[in-house]
C-alpha positions as CSV (number, residue, x, y, z in Angstrom):
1,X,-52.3,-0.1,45.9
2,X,-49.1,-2.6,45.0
3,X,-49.8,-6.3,46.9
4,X,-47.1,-4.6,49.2
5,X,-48.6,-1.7,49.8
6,X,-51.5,-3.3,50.7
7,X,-50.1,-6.3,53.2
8,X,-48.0,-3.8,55.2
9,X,-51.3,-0.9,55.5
10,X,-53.2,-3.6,56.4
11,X,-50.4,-5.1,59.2
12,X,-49.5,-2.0,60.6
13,X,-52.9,-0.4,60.8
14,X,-52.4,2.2,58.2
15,X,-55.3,3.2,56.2
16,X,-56.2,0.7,53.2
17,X,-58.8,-0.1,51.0
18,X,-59.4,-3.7,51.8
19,X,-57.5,-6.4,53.6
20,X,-55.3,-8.7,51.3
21,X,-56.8,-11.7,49.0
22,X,-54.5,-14.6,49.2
23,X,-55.9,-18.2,49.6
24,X,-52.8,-19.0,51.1
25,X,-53.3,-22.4,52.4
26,X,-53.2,-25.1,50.0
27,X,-54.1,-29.1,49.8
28,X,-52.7,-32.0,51.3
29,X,-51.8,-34.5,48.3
30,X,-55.1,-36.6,49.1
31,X,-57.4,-33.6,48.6
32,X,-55.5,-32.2,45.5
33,X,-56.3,-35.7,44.2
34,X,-59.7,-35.6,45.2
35,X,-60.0,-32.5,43.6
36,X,-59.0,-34.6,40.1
37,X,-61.3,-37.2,40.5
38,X,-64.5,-34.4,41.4
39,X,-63.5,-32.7,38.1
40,X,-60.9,-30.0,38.8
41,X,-59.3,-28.5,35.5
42,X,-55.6,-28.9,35.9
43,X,-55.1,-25.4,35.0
44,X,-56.6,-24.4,38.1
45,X,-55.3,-24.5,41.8
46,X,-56.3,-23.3,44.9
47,X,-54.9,-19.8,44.1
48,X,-55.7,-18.9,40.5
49,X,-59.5,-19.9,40.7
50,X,-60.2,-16.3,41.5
51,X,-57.5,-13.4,41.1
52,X,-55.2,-13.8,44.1
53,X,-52.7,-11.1,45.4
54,X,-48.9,-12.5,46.2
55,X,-47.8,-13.2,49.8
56,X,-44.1,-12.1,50.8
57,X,-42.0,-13.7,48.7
58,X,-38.9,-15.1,50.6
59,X,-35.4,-14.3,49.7
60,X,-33.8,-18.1,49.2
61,X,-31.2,-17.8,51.2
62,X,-29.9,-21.0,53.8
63,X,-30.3,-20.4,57.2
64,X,-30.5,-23.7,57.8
65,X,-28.1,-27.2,58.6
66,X,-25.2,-26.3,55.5
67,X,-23.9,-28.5,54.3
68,X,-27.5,-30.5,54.8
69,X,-27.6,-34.3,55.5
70,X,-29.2,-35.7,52.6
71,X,-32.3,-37.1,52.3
72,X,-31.4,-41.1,53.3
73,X,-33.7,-43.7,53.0
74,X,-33.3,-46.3,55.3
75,X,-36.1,-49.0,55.4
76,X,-39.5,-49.4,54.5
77,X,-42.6,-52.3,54.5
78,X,-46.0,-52.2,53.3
79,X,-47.2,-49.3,55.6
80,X,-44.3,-46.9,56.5
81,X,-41.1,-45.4,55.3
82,X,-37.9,-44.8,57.2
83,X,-35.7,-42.1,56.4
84,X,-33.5,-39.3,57.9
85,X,-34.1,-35.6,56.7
86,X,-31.7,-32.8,56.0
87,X,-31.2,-32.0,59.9
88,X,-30.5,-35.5,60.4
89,X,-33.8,-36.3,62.0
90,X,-35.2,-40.0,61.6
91,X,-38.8,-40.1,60.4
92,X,-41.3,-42.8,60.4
93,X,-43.8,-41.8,57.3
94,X,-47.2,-43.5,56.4
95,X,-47.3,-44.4,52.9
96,X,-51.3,-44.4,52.7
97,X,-52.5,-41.1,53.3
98,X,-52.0,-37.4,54.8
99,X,-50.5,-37.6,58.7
100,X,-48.0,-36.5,61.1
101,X,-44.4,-38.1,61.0
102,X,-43.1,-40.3,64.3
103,X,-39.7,-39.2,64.9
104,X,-37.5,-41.9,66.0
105,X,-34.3,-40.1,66.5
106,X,-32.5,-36.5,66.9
107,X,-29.0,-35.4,65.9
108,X,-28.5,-33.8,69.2
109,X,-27.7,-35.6,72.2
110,X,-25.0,-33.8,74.0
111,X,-23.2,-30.7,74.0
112,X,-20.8,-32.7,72.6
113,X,-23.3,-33.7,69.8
114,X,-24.0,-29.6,69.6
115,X,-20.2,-28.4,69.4
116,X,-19.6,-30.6,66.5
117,X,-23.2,-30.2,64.9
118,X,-22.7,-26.1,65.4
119,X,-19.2,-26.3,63.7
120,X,-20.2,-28.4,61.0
121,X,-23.4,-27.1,60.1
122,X,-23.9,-24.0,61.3
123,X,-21.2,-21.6,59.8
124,X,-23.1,-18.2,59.5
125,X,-20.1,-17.5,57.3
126,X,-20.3,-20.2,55.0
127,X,-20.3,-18.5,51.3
128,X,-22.6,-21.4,50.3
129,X,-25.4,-19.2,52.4
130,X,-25.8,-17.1,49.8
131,X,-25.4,-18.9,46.6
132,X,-27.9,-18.8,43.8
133,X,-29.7,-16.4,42.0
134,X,-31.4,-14.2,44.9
135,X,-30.6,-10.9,43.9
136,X,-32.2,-11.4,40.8
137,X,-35.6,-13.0,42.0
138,X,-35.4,-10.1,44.8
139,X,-35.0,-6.9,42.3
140,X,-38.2,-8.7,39.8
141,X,-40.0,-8.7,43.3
142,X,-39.0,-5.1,44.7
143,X,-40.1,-3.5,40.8
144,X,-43.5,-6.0,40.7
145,X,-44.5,-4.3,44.4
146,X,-44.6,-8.1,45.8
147,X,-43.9,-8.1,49.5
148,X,-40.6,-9.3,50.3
149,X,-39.4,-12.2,53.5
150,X,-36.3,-13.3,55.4
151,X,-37.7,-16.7,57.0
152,X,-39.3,-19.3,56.3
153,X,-40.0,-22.9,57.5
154,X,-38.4,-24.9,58.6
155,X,-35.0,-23.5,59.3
156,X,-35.4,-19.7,60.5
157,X,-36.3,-20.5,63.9
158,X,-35.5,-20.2,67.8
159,X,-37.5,-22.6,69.5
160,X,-38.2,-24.5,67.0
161,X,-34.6,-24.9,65.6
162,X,-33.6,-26.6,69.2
163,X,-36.8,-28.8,69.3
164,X,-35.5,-29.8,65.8
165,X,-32.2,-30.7,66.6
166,X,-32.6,-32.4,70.8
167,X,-36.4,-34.1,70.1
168,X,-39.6,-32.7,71.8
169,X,-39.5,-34.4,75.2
170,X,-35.6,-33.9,75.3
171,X,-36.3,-30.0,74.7
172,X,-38.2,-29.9,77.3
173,X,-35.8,-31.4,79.5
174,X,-33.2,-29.5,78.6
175,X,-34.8,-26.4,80.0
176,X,-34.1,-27.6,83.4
177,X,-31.2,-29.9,83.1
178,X,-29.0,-28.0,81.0
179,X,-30.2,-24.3,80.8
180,X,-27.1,-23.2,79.1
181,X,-27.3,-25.5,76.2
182,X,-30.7,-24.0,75.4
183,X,-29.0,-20.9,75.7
184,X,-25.7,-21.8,73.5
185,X,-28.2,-23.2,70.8
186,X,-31.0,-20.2,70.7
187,X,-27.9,-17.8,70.7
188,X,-26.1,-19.3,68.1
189,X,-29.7,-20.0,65.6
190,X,-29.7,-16.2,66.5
191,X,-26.2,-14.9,64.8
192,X,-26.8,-17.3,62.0
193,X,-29.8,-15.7,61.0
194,X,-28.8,-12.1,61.1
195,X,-25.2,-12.8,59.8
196,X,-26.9,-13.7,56.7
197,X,-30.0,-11.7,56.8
198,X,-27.1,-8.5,57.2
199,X,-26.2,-9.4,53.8
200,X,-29.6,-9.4,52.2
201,X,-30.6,-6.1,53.3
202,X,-27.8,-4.9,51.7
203,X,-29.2,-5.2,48.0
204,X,-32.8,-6.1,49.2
205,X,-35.7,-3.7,50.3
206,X,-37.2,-6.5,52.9
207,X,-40.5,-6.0,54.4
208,X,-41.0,-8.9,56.9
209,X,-39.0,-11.5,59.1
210,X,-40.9,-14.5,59.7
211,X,-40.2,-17.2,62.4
212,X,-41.4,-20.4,62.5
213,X,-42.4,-22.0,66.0
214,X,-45.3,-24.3,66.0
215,X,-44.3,-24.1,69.8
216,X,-48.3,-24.7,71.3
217,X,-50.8,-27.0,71.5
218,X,-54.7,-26.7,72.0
219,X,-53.5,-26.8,75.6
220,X,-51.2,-23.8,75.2
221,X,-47.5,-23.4,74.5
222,X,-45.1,-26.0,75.1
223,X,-42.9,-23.4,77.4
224,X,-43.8,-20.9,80.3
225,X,-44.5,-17.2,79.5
226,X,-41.5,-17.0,82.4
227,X,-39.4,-19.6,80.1
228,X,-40.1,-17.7,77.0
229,X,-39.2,-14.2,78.4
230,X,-35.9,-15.5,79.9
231,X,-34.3,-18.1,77.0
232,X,-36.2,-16.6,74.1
233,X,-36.7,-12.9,74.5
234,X,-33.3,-11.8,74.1
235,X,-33.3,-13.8,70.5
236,X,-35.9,-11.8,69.9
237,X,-34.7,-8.6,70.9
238,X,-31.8,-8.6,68.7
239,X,-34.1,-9.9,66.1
240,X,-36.4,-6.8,66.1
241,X,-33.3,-4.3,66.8
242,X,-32.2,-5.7,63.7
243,X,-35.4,-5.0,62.2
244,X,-35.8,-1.4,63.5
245,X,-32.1,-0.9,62.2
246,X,-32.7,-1.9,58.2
247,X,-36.2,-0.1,58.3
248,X,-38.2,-3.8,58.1
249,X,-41.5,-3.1,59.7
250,X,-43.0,-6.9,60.5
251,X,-41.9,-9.4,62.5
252,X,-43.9,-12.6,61.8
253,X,-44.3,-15.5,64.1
254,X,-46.3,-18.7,63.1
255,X,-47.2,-21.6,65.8
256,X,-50.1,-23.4,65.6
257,X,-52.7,-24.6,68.5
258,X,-53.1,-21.9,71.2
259,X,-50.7,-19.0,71.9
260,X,-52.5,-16.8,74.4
261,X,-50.9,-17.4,77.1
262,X,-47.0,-15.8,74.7
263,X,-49.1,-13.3,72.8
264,X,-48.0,-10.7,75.8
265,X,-44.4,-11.7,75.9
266,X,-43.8,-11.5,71.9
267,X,-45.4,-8.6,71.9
268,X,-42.8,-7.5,74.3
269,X,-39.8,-7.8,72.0
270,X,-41.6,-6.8,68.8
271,X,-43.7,-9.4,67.0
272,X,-46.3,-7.7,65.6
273,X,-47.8,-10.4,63.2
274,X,-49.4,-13.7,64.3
275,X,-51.0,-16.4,62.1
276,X,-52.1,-19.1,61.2
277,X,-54.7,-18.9,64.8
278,X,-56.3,-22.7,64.5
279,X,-59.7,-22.6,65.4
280,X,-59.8,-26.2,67.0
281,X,-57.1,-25.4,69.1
282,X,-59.6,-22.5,70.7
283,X,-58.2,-19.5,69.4
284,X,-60.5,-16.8,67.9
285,X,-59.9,-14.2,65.5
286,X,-62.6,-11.6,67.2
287,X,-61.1,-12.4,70.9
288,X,-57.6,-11.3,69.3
289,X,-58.1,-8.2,68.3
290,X,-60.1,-7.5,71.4
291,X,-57.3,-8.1,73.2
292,X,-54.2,-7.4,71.3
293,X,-55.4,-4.6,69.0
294,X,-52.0,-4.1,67.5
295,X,-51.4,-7.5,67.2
296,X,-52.1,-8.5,63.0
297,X,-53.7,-11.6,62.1
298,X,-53.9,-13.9,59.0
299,X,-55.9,-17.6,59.3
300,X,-58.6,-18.2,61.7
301,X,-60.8,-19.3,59.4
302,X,-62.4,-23.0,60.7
303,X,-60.5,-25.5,57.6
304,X,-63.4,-28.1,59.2
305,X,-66.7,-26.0,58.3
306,X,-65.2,-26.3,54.0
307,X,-66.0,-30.0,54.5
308,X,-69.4,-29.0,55.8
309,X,-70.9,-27.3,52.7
310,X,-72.0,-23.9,51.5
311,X,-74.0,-22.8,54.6
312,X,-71.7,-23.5,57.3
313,X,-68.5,-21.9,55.2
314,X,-71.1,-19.0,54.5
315,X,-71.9,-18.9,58.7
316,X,-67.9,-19.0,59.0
317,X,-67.4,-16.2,57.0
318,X,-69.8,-14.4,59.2
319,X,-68.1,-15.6,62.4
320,X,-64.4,-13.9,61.6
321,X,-66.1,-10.7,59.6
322,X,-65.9,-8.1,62.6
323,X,-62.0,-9.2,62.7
324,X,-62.0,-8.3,59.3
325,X,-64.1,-5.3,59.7
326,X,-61.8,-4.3,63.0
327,X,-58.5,-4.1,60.9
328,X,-54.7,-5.8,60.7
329,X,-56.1,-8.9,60.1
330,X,-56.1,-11.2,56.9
331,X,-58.5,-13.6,56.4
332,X,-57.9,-16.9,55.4
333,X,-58.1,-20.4,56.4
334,X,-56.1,-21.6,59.6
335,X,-54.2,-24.5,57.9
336,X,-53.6,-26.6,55.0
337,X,-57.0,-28.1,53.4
338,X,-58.0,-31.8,54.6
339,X,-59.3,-34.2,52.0
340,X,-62.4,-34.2,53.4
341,X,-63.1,-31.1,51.6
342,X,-64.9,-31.5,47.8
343,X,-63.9,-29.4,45.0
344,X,-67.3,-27.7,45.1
345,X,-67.2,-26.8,48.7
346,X,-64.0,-25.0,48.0
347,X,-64.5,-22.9,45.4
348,X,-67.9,-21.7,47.0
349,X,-65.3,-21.2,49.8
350,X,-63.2,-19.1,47.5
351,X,-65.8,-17.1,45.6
352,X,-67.3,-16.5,48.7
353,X,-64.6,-14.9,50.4
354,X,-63.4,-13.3,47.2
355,X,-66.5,-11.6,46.8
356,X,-66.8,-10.4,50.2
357,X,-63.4,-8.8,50.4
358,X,-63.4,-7.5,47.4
359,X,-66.6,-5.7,48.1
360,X,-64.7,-3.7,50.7
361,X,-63.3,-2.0,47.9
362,X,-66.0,-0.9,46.2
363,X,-67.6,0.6,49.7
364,X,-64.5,2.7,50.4
Protein backbone atom coordinates (compact mmCIF):
# COMPACT_ATOMS: atom_id res chain seq x y z
CA UNK A 1 0.00 0.00 0.00
CA UNK A 2 1.12 3.91 -0.89
CA UNK A 3 1.68 5.90 2.70
CA UNK A 4 -1.87 7.26 1.57
CA UNK A 5 -3.39 4.34 1.05
CA UNK A 6 -2.49 3.19 4.21
CA UNK A 7 -3.31 6.51 6.50
CA UNK A 8 -6.87 6.82 5.06
CA UNK A 9 -7.66 2.51 5.43
CA UNK A 10 -6.42 2.79 8.66
CA UNK A 11 -8.70 6.29 9.54
CA UNK A 12 -11.63 5.21 8.06
CA UNK A 13 -11.68 1.59 9.17
CA UNK A 14 -11.11 0.05 5.90
CA UNK A 15 -9.15 -3.10 5.78
CA UNK A 16 -5.21 -2.58 5.96
CA UNK A 17 -2.27 -4.30 6.67
CA UNK A 18 -0.86 -2.49 9.59
CA UNK A 19 -1.41 0.95 11.05
CA UNK A 20 1.02 3.79 9.83
CA UNK A 21 4.86 4.24 11.09
CA UNK A 22 5.49 7.82 11.60
CA UNK A 23 7.46 9.03 14.71
CA UNK A 24 5.78 12.11 14.22
CA UNK A 25 6.65 13.99 17.31
CA UNK A 26 9.95 15.54 17.41
CA UNK A 27 12.39 17.22 20.14
CA UNK A 28 12.33 20.36 21.86
CA UNK A 29 15.77 22.21 21.07
CA UNK A 30 17.23 21.13 24.63
CA UNK A 31 16.66 17.37 23.92
CA UNK A 32 17.87 17.63 20.22
CA UNK A 33 21.02 18.99 22.02
CA UNK A 34 21.16 16.38 24.39
CA UNK A 35 20.94 14.04 21.87
CA UNK A 36 24.52 15.68 20.45
CA UNK A 37 26.19 15.61 23.50
CA UNK A 38 24.99 11.55 24.24
CA UNK A 39 26.45 10.84 20.79
CA UNK A 40 23.69 11.19 18.13
CA UNK A 41 25.16 11.04 14.44
CA UNK A 42 23.93 14.24 12.75
CA UNK A 43 22.70 12.32 9.89
CA UNK A 44 20.06 10.94 12.00
CA UNK A 45 16.83 12.50 13.48
CA UNK A 46 14.02 11.33 15.17
CA UNK A 47 12.43 10.12 11.87
CA UNK A 48 15.07 8.45 9.71
CA UNK A 49 16.55 6.20 12.64
CA UNK A 50 14.18 3.51 11.31
CA UNK A 51 12.23 3.74 7.91
CA UNK A 52 9.38 6.11 8.57
CA UNK A 53 6.19 6.57 6.31
CA UNK A 54 5.23 10.45 5.42
CA UNK A 55 2.35 12.15 7.28
CA UNK A 56 -0.09 14.40 5.11
CA UNK A 57 1.83 16.78 3.70
CA UNK A 58 0.14 20.29 3.77
CA UNK A 59 -0.57 22.43 0.83
CA UNK A 60 1.36 25.92 1.83
CA UNK A 61 -1.22 28.03 1.34
CA UNK A 62 -2.01 31.34 3.98
CA UNK A 63 -4.92 31.04 5.81
CA UNK A 64 -3.63 33.04 8.23
CA UNK A 65 -3.19 37.21 9.37
CA UNK A 66 -1.97 38.51 5.38
CA UNK A 67 -0.21 40.73 5.20
CA UNK A 68 1.44 39.24 8.68
CA UNK A 69 2.87 41.58 11.37
CA UNK A 70 6.43 40.87 11.40
CA UNK A 71 8.31 39.32 13.81
CA UNK A 72 9.24 42.68 16.19
CA UNK A 73 11.57 42.51 18.82
CA UNK A 74 10.89 44.78 21.49
CA UNK A 75 13.04 44.27 24.71
CA UNK A 76 15.01 41.82 26.30
CA UNK A 77 17.36 41.24 29.79
CA UNK A 78 19.29 38.45 30.98
CA UNK A 79 16.33 35.99 31.32
CA UNK A 80 13.43 36.80 28.77
CA UNK A 81 12.75 38.18 25.42
CA UNK A 82 9.95 40.47 24.31
CA UNK A 83 8.55 40.37 21.06
CA UNK A 84 5.25 40.58 19.07
CA UNK A 85 4.53 37.59 16.55
CA UNK A 86 2.85 37.56 13.14
CA UNK A 87 -0.80 38.01 14.70
CA UNK A 88 0.37 40.82 16.58
CA UNK A 89 0.49 38.96 19.79
CA UNK A 90 3.17 40.15 22.56
CA UNK A 91 5.14 37.30 23.96
CA UNK A 92 7.31 37.04 27.01
CA UNK A 93 10.05 34.10 26.01
CA UNK A 94 12.58 32.46 28.39
CA UNK A 95 16.00 32.47 26.98
CA UNK A 96 17.23 29.41 29.11
CA UNK A 97 15.44 26.47 28.23
CA UNK A 98 12.11 24.77 26.69
CA UNK A 99 8.73 26.48 28.22
CA UNK A 100 5.43 28.07 27.52
CA UNK A 101 5.34 31.82 26.37
CA UNK A 102 3.45 34.54 28.80
CA UNK A 103 1.42 36.59 26.59
CA UNK A 104 1.30 40.14 27.54
CA UNK A 105 -1.02 41.57 24.99
CA UNK A 106 -3.69 40.69 22.12
CA UNK A 107 -4.47 42.60 18.84
CA UNK A 108 -8.17 42.39 19.56
CA UNK A 109 -9.86 44.54 21.91
CA UNK A 110 -12.98 45.65 20.34
CA UNK A 111 -15.14 45.16 17.56
CA UNK A 112 -13.62 48.06 16.52
CA UNK A 113 -10.19 46.40 16.87
CA UNK A 114 -11.93 43.31 14.82
CA UNK A 115 -13.50 45.42 11.81
CA UNK A 116 -10.25 46.86 11.09
CA UNK A 117 -8.11 43.68 12.00
CA UNK A 118 -10.76 41.55 9.54
CA UNK A 119 -10.31 44.16 6.67
CA UNK A 120 -6.77 44.30 6.93
CA UNK A 121 -5.77 41.00 7.47
CA UNK A 122 -8.18 38.77 6.72
CA UNK A 123 -9.04 39.20 2.83
CA UNK A 124 -10.03 35.57 1.81
CA UNK A 125 -9.47 37.10 -1.60
CA UNK A 126 -6.21 38.38 -1.30
CA UNK A 127 -4.07 36.78 -4.40
CA UNK A 128 -1.06 36.72 -1.96
CA UNK A 129 -3.07 33.46 -0.42
CA UNK A 130 -1.99 31.54 -2.95
CA UNK A 131 1.36 32.54 -4.00
CA UNK A 132 4.30 30.23 -4.27
CA UNK A 133 5.02 27.10 -5.69
CA UNK A 134 2.03 24.79 -4.31
CA UNK A 135 0.89 23.20 -7.18
CA UNK A 136 4.11 21.88 -7.89
CA UNK A 137 4.97 20.40 -4.31
CA UNK A 138 1.14 19.12 -4.49
CA UNK A 139 1.35 17.16 -7.99
CA UNK A 140 5.28 15.48 -6.61
CA UNK A 141 2.95 14.55 -3.49
CA UNK A 142 -0.32 13.21 -5.31
CA UNK A 143 2.30 10.90 -7.98
CA UNK A 144 4.64 9.81 -4.67
CA UNK A 145 1.08 8.41 -2.87
CA UNK A 146 1.92 10.92 0.16
CA UNK A 147 -1.15 11.96 1.96
CA UNK A 148 -2.20 15.33 1.22
CA UNK A 149 -3.56 18.50 4.04
CA UNK A 150 -5.43 21.75 4.03
CA UNK A 151 -4.59 23.01 7.80
CA UNK A 152 -2.17 23.38 9.78
CA UNK A 153 -1.07 25.18 13.00
CA UNK A 154 -1.40 27.78 13.89
CA UNK A 155 -3.62 29.71 11.53
CA UNK A 156 -6.48 27.10 10.22
CA UNK A 157 -8.50 27.36 13.17
CA UNK A 158 -12.05 28.29 14.87
CA UNK A 159 -11.58 28.53 18.37
CA UNK A 160 -8.35 28.77 18.40
CA UNK A 161 -8.14 31.60 15.82
CA UNK A 162 -10.36 33.96 18.32
CA UNK A 163 -8.45 32.88 21.44
CA UNK A 164 -5.42 34.05 19.27
CA UNK A 165 -6.57 37.32 18.38
CA UNK A 166 -8.98 38.55 22.07
CA UNK A 167 -6.40 36.63 24.76
CA UNK A 168 -7.54 33.49 26.74
CA UNK A 169 -9.45 35.04 29.71
CA UNK A 170 -10.92 37.78 27.20
CA UNK A 171 -12.28 34.71 25.05
CA UNK A 172 -13.85 33.52 27.61
CA UNK A 173 -15.54 36.60 28.30
CA UNK A 174 -16.53 37.23 25.19
CA UNK A 175 -18.79 34.29 25.13
CA UNK A 176 -21.08 36.04 27.41
CA UNK A 177 -20.48 39.67 26.91
CA UNK A 178 -20.48 39.90 23.40
CA UNK A 179 -21.84 36.63 21.77
CA UNK A 180 -22.06 38.06 18.38
CA UNK A 181 -18.44 39.02 18.12
CA UNK A 182 -17.52 35.34 18.72
CA UNK A 183 -19.89 34.73 16.12
CA UNK A 184 -18.66 37.56 13.50
CA UNK A 185 -15.06 36.14 14.17
CA UNK A 186 -15.69 32.15 13.97
CA UNK A 187 -17.79 33.04 10.79
CA UNK A 188 -15.44 35.06 9.11
CA UNK A 189 -12.10 32.36 10.11
CA UNK A 190 -14.80 30.09 8.47
CA UNK A 191 -15.08 31.77 4.73
CA UNK A 192 -11.42 32.44 4.77
CA UNK A 193 -10.60 28.98 5.04
CA UNK A 194 -12.83 27.49 2.46
CA UNK A 195 -12.40 30.60 0.01
CA UNK A 196 -9.02 29.44 -0.26
CA UNK A 197 -9.23 25.80 0.33
CA UNK A 198 -12.00 26.10 -2.88
CA UNK A 199 -9.06 26.90 -4.88
CA UNK A 200 -6.80 24.12 -3.89
CA UNK A 201 -9.13 21.41 -4.60
CA UNK A 202 -9.32 22.65 -7.79
CA UNK A 203 -5.78 21.25 -8.96
CA UNK A 204 -5.24 19.24 -5.70
CA UNK A 205 -6.47 15.61 -4.80
CA UNK A 206 -6.68 16.56 -0.86
CA UNK A 207 -7.19 13.86 1.59
CA UNK A 208 -7.57 15.61 5.15
CA UNK A 209 -8.51 19.09 6.72
CA UNK A 210 -6.94 19.54 9.82
CA UNK A 211 -7.88 22.12 12.58
CA UNK A 212 -5.99 23.16 15.24
CA UNK A 213 -7.62 23.86 18.77
CA UNK A 214 -5.65 23.09 21.73
CA UNK A 215 -9.01 24.21 23.30
CA UNK A 216 -8.81 21.71 26.75
CA UNK A 217 -7.01 21.24 29.64
CA UNK A 218 -6.50 18.16 31.99
CA UNK A 219 -9.63 19.55 33.49
CA UNK A 220 -11.52 19.44 30.18
CA UNK A 221 -12.34 21.94 27.41
CA UNK A 222 -12.17 25.48 27.90
CA UNK A 223 -15.96 25.84 26.52
CA UNK A 224 -19.35 23.89 27.26
CA UNK A 225 -20.39 20.99 25.06
CA UNK A 226 -23.74 23.53 24.86
CA UNK A 227 -21.14 26.50 23.81
CA UNK A 228 -19.40 24.31 21.36
CA UNK A 229 -22.59 23.06 19.57
CA UNK A 230 -24.08 26.56 19.36
CA UNK A 231 -20.87 29.05 18.24
CA UNK A 232 -18.81 26.32 16.84
CA UNK A 233 -20.92 23.68 15.15
CA UNK A 234 -22.07 25.59 12.37
CA UNK A 235 -18.13 26.29 11.43
CA UNK A 236 -17.95 23.06 11.40
CA UNK A 237 -20.79 22.11 9.43
CA UNK A 238 -19.82 23.97 6.52
CA UNK A 239 -16.49 22.72 7.06
CA UNK A 240 -17.43 19.00 6.56
CA UNK A 241 -20.14 19.85 3.76
CA UNK A 242 -17.22 21.26 2.12
CA UNK A 243 -15.48 18.19 2.72
CA UNK A 244 -18.28 15.81 1.58
CA UNK A 245 -18.61 18.15 -1.59
CA UNK A 246 -14.62 17.77 -2.94
CA UNK A 247 -14.65 13.96 -1.94
CA UNK A 248 -12.01 14.74 1.24
CA UNK A 249 -12.71 12.00 3.62
CA UNK A 250 -10.90 13.26 7.17
CA UNK A 251 -11.51 15.92 9.11
CA UNK A 252 -8.79 16.31 11.71
CA UNK A 253 -8.94 18.11 14.96
CA UNK A 254 -5.88 18.48 17.40
CA UNK A 255 -6.35 19.92 21.13
CA UNK A 256 -4.35 18.85 23.73
CA UNK A 257 -5.29 17.89 27.59
CA UNK A 258 -8.83 16.20 27.84
CA UNK A 259 -11.57 16.39 25.14
CA UNK A 260 -14.17 13.94 26.33
CA UNK A 261 -16.54 15.88 27.35
CA UNK A 262 -16.57 17.61 22.83
CA UNK A 263 -15.69 14.14 21.54
CA UNK A 264 -19.81 13.80 21.11
CA UNK A 265 -20.37 17.19 19.71
CA UNK A 266 -17.43 17.03 16.87
CA UNK A 267 -18.53 13.93 16.12
CA UNK A 268 -21.76 15.58 15.41
CA UNK A 269 -20.64 17.75 12.49
CA UNK A 270 -18.02 15.29 11.10
CA UNK A 271 -14.62 15.16 12.72
CA UNK A 272 -13.64 11.87 12.46
CA UNK A 273 -9.86 12.07 13.47
CA UNK A 274 -8.58 13.08 16.91
CA UNK A 275 -4.88 13.25 18.14
CA UNK A 276 -2.43 13.99 19.83
CA UNK A 277 -4.74 12.30 23.23
CA UNK A 278 -2.10 13.46 26.18
CA UNK A 279 -1.82 10.85 28.63
CA UNK A 280 -1.19 13.29 31.68
CA UNK A 281 -4.13 15.11 30.93
CA UNK A 282 -6.22 11.57 31.53
CA UNK A 283 -7.07 10.59 28.30
CA UNK A 284 -6.65 6.94 27.13
CA UNK A 285 -6.24 5.51 23.90
CA UNK A 286 -8.13 1.97 24.95
CA UNK A 287 -11.14 4.16 26.70
CA UNK A 288 -11.50 5.94 23.09
CA UNK A 289 -12.14 3.44 21.07
CA UNK A 290 -14.40 1.87 23.51
CA UNK A 291 -16.39 4.63 23.35
CA UNK A 292 -16.13 6.32 20.07
CA UNK A 293 -15.29 3.38 17.82
CA UNK A 294 -15.38 5.48 14.73
CA UNK A 295 -13.54 8.03 16.12
CA UNK A 296 -9.48 7.64 14.74
CA UNK A 297 -6.67 8.20 16.89
CA UNK A 298 -2.92 9.08 16.53
CA UNK A 299 -0.66 9.94 20.00
CA UNK A 300 -1.46 8.46 23.28
CA UNK A 301 1.60 7.16 23.82
CA UNK A 302 2.95 8.40 27.62
CA UNK A 303 6.14 11.06 26.27
CA UNK A 304 7.07 10.67 30.29
CA UNK A 305 7.67 6.74 30.48
CA UNK A 306 10.86 7.46 27.25
CA UNK A 307 12.58 9.28 30.21
CA UNK A 308 11.98 6.16 32.31
CA UNK A 309 14.05 3.61 30.30
CA UNK A 310 13.54 0.49 28.26
CA UNK A 311 11.08 -1.37 30.53
CA UNK A 312 8.60 1.16 31.27
CA UNK A 313 8.55 2.38 27.34
CA UNK A 314 8.34 -1.56 26.71
CA UNK A 315 5.18 -1.72 29.51
CA UNK A 316 3.83 1.54 27.46
CA UNK A 317 3.84 -0.10 24.42
CA UNK A 318 1.75 -2.80 25.96
CA UNK A 319 -0.64 -0.36 27.60
CA UNK A 320 -1.90 1.33 24.02
CA UNK A 321 -1.49 -2.20 21.92
CA UNK A 322 -5.31 -3.34 22.11
CA UNK A 323 -5.99 0.40 20.56
CA UNK A 324 -3.67 -0.58 18.03
CA UNK A 325 -5.01 -4.01 17.76
CA UNK A 326 -8.79 -2.46 17.80
CA UNK A 327 -8.15 -0.37 14.56
CA UNK A 328 -8.27 3.58 13.30
CA UNK A 329 -5.78 4.39 15.48
CA UNK A 330 -1.94 5.46 14.98
CA UNK A 331 0.36 5.04 17.47
CA UNK A 332 2.69 7.43 18.45
CA UNK A 333 3.76 9.57 21.18
CA UNK A 334 1.27 12.28 22.58
CA UNK A 335 3.56 15.40 22.24
CA UNK A 336 6.80 16.77 21.46
CA UNK A 337 9.89 14.87 23.27
CA UNK A 338 11.12 16.59 26.74
CA UNK A 339 14.84 16.74 27.38
CA UNK A 340 14.65 14.55 29.93
CA UNK A 341 14.68 11.84 27.47
CA UNK A 342 18.43 10.21 26.58
CA UNK A 343 19.28 9.34 23.10
CA UNK A 344 19.31 5.62 24.16
CA UNK A 345 15.92 5.63 25.58
CA UNK A 346 14.62 6.83 22.30
CA UNK A 347 15.78 4.86 19.87
CA UNK A 348 14.87 1.70 22.00
CA UNK A 349 11.64 3.69 21.94
CA UNK A 350 11.75 3.70 18.19
CA UNK A 351 12.98 0.24 17.35
CA UNK A 352 10.56 -0.97 19.70
CA UNK A 353 7.60 0.38 18.25
CA UNK A 354 9.05 -0.14 14.70
CA UNK A 355 9.35 -3.57 15.32
CA UNK A 356 6.08 -4.14 16.72
CA UNK A 357 4.13 -2.49 13.95
CA UNK A 358 5.84 -3.70 11.54
CA UNK A 359 5.28 -7.21 12.65
CA UNK A 360 1.59 -6.67 11.93
CA UNK A 361 2.54 -6.95 8.52
CA UNK A 362 4.11 -9.99 8.43
CA UNK A 363 1.00 -11.68 10.48
CA UNK A 364 -1.58 -10.60 7.95
Amino acid sequence: MTPRERYLACVTGEPVDRPPFWLFWGPWATTMERWKREGKPDHLNQRNLVPTEPPPATVPVNVGPLPSLAEEFISEDDDYIISRDLFGIVRRNYKHGESMPEFLDFPIKSRDDWETYKTERFDPHDPARLAGNWREQCQAWMEAGTPIQLGQFPTCSIYGGVRWLLGDEECLYMFYDDPELIHDMMGHLTDLFLTVFAEVVREVRVDVIHIWEDMCGKQGPLISPEHWREFMGPCYRRIKAFSVEHGIPVLSVDTDGKPDDIVDPMMETGVNYLWPMEVAAGTDVNDYRARWPELALMGGIDKRALARGPDAIDAELDRIWPAVESGRYIPDLDHLIPDDVSWSNYKHYALALHERVMSMSADT
